[in-house]
N, C-alpha and C positions, 0 to 999 in steps of 0.2 A: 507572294506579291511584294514588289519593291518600292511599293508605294503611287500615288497619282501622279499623271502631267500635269504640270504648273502651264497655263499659256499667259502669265503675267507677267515675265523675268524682266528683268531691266532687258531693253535693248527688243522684247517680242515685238512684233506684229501686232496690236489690240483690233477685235472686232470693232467696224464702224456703229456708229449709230444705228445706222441705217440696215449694218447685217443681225442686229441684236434684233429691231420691228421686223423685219423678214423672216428670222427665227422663232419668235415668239406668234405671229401669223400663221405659220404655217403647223405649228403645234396649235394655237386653237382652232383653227381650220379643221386637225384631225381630227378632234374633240369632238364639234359640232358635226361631222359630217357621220360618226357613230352613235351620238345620241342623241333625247329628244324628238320631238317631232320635227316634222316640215316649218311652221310657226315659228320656234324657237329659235330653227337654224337661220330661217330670214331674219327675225328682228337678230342672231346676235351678229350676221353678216353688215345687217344697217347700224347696229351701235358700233363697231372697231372695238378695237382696245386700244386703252388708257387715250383715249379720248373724253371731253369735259362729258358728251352723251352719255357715255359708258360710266363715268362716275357718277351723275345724276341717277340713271338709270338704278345702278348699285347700291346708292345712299338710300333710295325709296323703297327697291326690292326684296334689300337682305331680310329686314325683318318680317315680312311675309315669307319668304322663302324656309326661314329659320321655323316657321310657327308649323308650316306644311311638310316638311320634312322630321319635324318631330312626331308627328300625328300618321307618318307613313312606314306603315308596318316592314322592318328589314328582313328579309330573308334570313333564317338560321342556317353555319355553314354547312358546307355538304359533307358527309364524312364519308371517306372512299371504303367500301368495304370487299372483299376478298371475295365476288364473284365474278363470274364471266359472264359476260351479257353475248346472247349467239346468234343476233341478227343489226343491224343497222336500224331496221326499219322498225325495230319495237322501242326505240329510245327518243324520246322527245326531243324539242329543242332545248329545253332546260337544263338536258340531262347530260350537256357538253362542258366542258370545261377546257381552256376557256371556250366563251360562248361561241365565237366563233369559227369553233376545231371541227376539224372533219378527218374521218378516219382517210389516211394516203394510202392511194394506191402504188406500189412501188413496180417500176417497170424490169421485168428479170433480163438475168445478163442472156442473152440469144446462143452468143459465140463459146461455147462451151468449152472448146480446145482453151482458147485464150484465156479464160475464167482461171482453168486448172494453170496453168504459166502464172499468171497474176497471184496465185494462192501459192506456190509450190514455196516462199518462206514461212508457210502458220501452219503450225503443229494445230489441229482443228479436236479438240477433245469434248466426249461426250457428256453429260453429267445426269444421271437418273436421279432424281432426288428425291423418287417413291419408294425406295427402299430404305429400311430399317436406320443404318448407319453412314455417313458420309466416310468414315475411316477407308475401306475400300479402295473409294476413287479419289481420293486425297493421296494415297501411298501412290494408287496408278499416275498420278499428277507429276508426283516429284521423280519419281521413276523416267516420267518424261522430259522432266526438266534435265535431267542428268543426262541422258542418253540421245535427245533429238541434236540436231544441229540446226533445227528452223530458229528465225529469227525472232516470231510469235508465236503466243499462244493463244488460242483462240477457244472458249469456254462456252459453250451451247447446250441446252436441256436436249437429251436425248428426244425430245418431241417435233424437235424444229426439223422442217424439211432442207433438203439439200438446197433449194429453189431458193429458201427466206435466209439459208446461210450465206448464199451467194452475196444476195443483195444486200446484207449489211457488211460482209467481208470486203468488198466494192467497196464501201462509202468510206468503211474504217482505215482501208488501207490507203486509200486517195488522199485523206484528209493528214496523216502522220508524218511527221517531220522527222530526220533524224536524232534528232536529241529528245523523241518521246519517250517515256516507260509503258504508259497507259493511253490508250485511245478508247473514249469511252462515248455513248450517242442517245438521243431519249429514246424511252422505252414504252409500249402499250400499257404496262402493267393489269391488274387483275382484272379492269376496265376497261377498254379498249376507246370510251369516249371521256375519258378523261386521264390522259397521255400523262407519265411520269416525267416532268420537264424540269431540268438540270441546268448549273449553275457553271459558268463556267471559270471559274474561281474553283479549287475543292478546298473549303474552309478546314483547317485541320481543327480547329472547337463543331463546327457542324458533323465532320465526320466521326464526331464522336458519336454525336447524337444518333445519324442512323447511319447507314451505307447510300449515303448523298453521289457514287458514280457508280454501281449494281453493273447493270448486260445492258445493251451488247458491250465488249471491254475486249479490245485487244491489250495483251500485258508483253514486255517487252521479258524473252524466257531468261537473258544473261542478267535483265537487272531483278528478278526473282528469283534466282538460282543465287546471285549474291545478300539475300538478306535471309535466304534457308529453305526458301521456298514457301509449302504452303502449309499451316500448323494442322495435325492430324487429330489433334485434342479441342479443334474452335469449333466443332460440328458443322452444322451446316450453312452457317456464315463465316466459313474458311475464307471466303474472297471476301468481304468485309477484315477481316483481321490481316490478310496481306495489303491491304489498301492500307491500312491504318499505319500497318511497318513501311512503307513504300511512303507515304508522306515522311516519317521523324524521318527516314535517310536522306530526304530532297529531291524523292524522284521528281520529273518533269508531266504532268495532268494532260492531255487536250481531251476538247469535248468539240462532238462532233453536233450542231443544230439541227438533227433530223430525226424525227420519229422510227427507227428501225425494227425490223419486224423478229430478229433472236433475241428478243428481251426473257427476264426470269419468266417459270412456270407459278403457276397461282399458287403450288402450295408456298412457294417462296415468301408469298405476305401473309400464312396465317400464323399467329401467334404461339401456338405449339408447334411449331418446325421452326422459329429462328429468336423469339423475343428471350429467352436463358440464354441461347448462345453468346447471343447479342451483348444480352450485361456482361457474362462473362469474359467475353475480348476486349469489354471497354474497359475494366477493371483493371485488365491486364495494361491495356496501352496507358491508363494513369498511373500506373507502376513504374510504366517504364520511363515513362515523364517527366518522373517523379513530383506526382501531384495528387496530394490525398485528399478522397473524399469518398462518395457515396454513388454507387448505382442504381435505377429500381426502372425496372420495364415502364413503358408509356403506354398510351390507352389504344396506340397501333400498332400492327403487329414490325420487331425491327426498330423501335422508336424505343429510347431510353432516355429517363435523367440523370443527368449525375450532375452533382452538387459539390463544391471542392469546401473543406475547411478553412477557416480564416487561420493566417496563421498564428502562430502563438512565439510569442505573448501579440496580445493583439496589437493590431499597429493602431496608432491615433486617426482618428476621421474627425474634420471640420464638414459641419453641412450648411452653405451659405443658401441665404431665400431673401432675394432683394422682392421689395415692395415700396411702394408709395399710397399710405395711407391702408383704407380694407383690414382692419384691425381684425375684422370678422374672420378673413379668412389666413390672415397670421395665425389665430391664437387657434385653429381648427388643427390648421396644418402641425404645428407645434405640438397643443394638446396630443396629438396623435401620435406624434414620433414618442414622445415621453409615458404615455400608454404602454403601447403596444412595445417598442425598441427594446430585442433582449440581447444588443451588444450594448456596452458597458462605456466604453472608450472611445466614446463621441464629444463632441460639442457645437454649439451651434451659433454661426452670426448673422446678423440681421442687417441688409444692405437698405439704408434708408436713403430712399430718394428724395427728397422732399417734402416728406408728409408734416401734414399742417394741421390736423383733425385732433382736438382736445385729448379722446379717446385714446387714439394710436400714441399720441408724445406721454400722455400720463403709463401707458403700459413699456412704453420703451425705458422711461423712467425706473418702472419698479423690475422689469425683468433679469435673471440674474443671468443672462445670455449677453454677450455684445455686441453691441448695436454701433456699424461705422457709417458713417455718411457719405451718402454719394450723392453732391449736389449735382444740378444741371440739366438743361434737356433732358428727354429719356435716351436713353443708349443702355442695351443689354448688354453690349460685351464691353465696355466701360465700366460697367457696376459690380460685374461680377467679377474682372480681372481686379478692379478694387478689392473687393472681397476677398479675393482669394491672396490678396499680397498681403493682407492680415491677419494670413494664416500660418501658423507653422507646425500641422500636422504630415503626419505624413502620403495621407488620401483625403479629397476631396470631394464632397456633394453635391452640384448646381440642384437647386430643388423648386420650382416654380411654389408660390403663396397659397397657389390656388390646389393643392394636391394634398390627398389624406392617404397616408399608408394603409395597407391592410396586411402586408407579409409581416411578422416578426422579426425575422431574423432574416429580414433584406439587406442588413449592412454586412452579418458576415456570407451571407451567398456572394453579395457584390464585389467586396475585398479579396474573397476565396479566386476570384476569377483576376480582377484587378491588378492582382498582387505579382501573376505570375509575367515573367519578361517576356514575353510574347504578346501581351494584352494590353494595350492604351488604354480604352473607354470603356468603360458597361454600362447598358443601358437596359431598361426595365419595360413590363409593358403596364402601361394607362389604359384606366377605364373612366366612363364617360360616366354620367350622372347615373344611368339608367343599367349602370354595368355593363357594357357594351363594351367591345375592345374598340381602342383609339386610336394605339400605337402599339403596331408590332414591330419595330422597327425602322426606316426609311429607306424607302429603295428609290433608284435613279433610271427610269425608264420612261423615256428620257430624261423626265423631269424631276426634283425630288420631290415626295411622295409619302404620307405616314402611312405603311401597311397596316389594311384591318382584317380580321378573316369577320368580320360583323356585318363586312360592306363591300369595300371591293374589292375583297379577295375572298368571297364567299365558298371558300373550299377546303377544309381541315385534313390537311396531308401531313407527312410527316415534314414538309421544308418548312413549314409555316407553325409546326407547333414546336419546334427546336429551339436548343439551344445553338444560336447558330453564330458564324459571322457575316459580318454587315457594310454596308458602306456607313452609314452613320445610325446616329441614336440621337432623340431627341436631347434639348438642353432642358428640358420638363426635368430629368434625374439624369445625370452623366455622374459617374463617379472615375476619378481618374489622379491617376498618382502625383502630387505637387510639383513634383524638382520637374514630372513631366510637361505640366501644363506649364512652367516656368520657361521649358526650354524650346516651347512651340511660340515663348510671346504671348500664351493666354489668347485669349477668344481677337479678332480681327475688329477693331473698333471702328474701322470703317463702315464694315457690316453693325449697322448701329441695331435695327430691330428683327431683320429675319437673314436667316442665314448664312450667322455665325456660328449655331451648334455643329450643322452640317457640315463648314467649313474647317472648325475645327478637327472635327472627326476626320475629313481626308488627308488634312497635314498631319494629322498623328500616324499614320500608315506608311511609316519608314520604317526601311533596316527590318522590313519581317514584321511587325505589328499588329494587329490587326484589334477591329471593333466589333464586339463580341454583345450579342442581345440575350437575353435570357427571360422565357416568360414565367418562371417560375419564382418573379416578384414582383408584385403590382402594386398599385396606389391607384385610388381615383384622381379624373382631375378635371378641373370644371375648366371646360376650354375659355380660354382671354376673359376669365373673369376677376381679372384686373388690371388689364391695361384695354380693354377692348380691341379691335379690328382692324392693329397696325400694321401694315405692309406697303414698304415703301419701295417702289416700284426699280429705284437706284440700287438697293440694296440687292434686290435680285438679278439686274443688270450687271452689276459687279462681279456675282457670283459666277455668271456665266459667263461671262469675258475671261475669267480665271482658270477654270476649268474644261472650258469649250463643250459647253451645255447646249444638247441639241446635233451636237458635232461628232466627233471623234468620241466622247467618252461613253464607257461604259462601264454599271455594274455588275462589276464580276461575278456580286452573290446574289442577286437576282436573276432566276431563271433566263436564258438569254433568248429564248425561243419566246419571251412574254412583254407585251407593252401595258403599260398600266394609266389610260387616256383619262382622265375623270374619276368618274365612281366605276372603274370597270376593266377588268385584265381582259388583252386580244390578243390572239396568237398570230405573233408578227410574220410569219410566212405566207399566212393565209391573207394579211394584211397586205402586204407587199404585192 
């Protein structure tokens, strides 16, 4: 990725007024018309948005809403497990993912002459993966890589009919461009009502994590045959380990938006057939990266951590935590970090707004932390670029007041990642009071969005328990290299209260960079308990003029096949 479109440049086109309420209407239109009752959809048709009703309406309601949504019990996620379900009609409506997926029917190619014309460039090979050893058909692989002259290759469980190879060979071949290496499309997987749905980005930190582009997968045979072809020693995630070499060289990814029916066999996700291989090629590709740290299988089968080392000697981390006054919830957050913190080579400032409270000035007083002043209105990314100009470590912490760590050694996993030239921001995932996840991340579908698998993304697969890349991360905990955050201009102080984290996170995503989530470090965080319920409605206006929100843009590392309305992921084709 070469980074987002700007649509603010001197000299653009800006959306009207007028097209930014048409935009914002028509997103909560969509909203309303998938959830809630009848009732709710009339009155929130009768209130509009950001009209003086709609604010009344909101000043009165929140706090009843906040009391009733605490008291209603959330679904626990769903964890996809390695069987096959063998009828349609035995699985509830629950039992979809998203909710409103429906297995497709795919219409076969009729004209069978022409089928065979249209195939005669893919080399079409079999792969039995019920036998003993992959060595075998890994040799018969590169044997074919050597000796065909097709243009692809094309990698099918010996189980798939000639009928279901048709029909994804069809889609794969239609959709590739000449400068593809890999054409890849979602898959059933070991579920069939809850569809493996991919990214269209292939995050090279994600595909560490698991095989984030699997079957169906056209592979382009000249640009496999130039990196060695396929390793005979990765067992039976050989095609994960060419994946992983095919990204460091710069091959070209597409992905194809349709659910295809030559996806892996089941034993593919159980975790005696692929989770040892798994680490074992991820070890190997941080070798070759040269990025040291730690691998260890994940609780799916295919699904791995790996953790990088901070480097050494450690580098200096400033952690800024602006506040105004809530002394309470300084000296929590604080006491925590100096607890718990078993990096060494930190230090910590204290961005004071204002605070006017006996308490708060006699502790700023005796603290041996430094405490700078940011007078003025509130403005986040005013107080923090403050903050961070008085700093001169060499990594930086945005750390909301309101958050208590629980990882130890979250500063060097974060640095470990931080550190490397490829990585802008890391972000962490947030838990609620109640331990409930918060923040997995933010995704842009359309709109940005915190992912929770607690809520609305009630589904524990392997893209959501990853270490993954992202469009943004919260400014709750961003950690991210000084001279970098220097050379971005620091957070958009236009964007005074909401989405400046965001916005920074997508100008960092130059020149190859990317925004990397990791949940294997958390903090709780007590949501806006202390500034309360700010969202200024310009702020987010801006935001979307900028980036043409609603429009043209998309997240690459968000499933692309997925819309995420409310509290609720819908599968966009079916939506459509």
């Amino acid at each position: 990725m070469s980074g987002f479109p700007r649509f603010d440049a001197e000299g653009a086109t800006l959306l009207s007024d007028r097209d930014i309420k048409r935009r914002w209407a028509k997103f909560h239109d969509s909203i309303r018309s998938v959830s809630g009752n009848v009732l709710q959809r009339v009155i929130g048709r009768m209130l509009g948005e950001d009209t003086v009703r709609y604010k009344i309406a909101r000043f009165f309601g929140r706090p009843v809403l906040r009391v009733v949504r605490s008291l209603r019990k959330r679904p626990a996620p769903t964890v996809v497990e390695p069987v096959v379900v063998q009828s349609q009609k035995v699985a509830a409506r629950q039992q979809y993912f998203p909710v409103n997926y429906r297995i497709p029917r795919h219409a076969l190619e009729s004209d069978t002459m022409a089928a065979h014309q249209q195939f005669a460039n893919v080399a079409i090979f079999a792969v039995d993966e019920s036998i003993e050893s992959s060595e075998p058909s890994v040799r018969a692989l590169n044997d074919l890589l050597e000796n065909s002259k097709s243009e692809w290759i094309f990698l099918v469980d010996a189980s798939i009919s000639e009928a279901n190879q048709s029909v994804t060979l069809a889609a794969l071949l239609s959709a590739a461009l000449d400068g593809d290496d890999v054409v890849f499309a979602d898959e059933n997987g070991p579920n069939p009502f809850t569809p493996i749905l991919k990214t269209a980005g292939v995050g090279p930190h994600t595909l560490l994590s698991y095989n984030s582009v699997g079957r169906p997968a056209l592979l382009r045979r000249t640009t496999l045959a130039r990196i060695g072809g396929f390793s005979t020693d990765a067992g039976w995630v050989f095609e994960h380990d060419a994946y992983l070499r095919l990204k460091e060289t710069g091959a070209t990814f597409r992905h194809v938006t349709a659910v295809l029916p030559a996806g892996r066999p089941s034993i593919a996700f159980e975790a005696s057939h692929v989770s040892e291989d798994t680490c074992r090629v991820v070890e190997r590709a941080l070798e070759r990266r040269g990025m040291s740290g730690e691998v260890t299988a994940g609780n799916l089968a295919g699904l791995v951590h790996w953790r990088l080392h901070a480097p050494e000697p450690h580098p200096s981390i400033d952690i800024v935590i602006p506040t105004r006054d809530r002394i309470d919830l300084v000296r929590q957050c604080i006491d925590a970090i100096e607890e718990k913190t078993t990096y060494t080579n930190y230090d910590i400032i204290i961005l004071d707004n204002d605070s006017k409270e006996p308490a708060t000035l006699e502790y700023f007083a005796q603290t041996k932390y430094r405490v700078v002043p940011c007078p003025g209105p509130f403005n986040y990314a005013h107080i923090v670029n403050r903050g961070i100009s008085h700093s001169s470590a060499q990594f930086v912490v945005t750390l909301n007041n309101d958050t208590i760590l629980v990882t130890p050694d979250w500063l060097e996993q974060m640095v470990g990642l931080a550190s490397q030239p490829d990585v802008s921001i890391v972000g962490a995932c947030l838990l609620d009071q109640d331990g409930r996840r918060e923040h997995e991340s933010i995704v842009i579908a359309p709109y940005p969005q915190h992912l929770r698998t607690d809520s609305n993304y009630p589904h524990l697969d392997e893209f959501s328990a990853a270490t993954r890349d992202v469009a943004a991360v919260t400014g709750a905990v961003q950690m991210v290299r000084r001279e970098l955050w220097e050379s971005l201009g620091g957070m958009d102080e236009q964007l005074k209260v909401v989405m400046n984290d965001v916005d920074i996170c997508l100008r960092s995503q130059e020149d190859g960079r990317h925004v990397v989530y990791t949940p294997d470090v958390q903090l709780y965080h007590h949501v806006s308990s202390s500034r309360g319920d700010l969202d200024p409605l310009d702020d987010r206006n801006r935001f979307i003029r900028r980036w043409d929100i609603f429009g043209t843009f998309k997240d690459p590392y968000f499933p692309e096949s997925l819309l995420l309305l409310g509290e609720t992921v819908y599968y966009r084709h079916q939506w459509d």
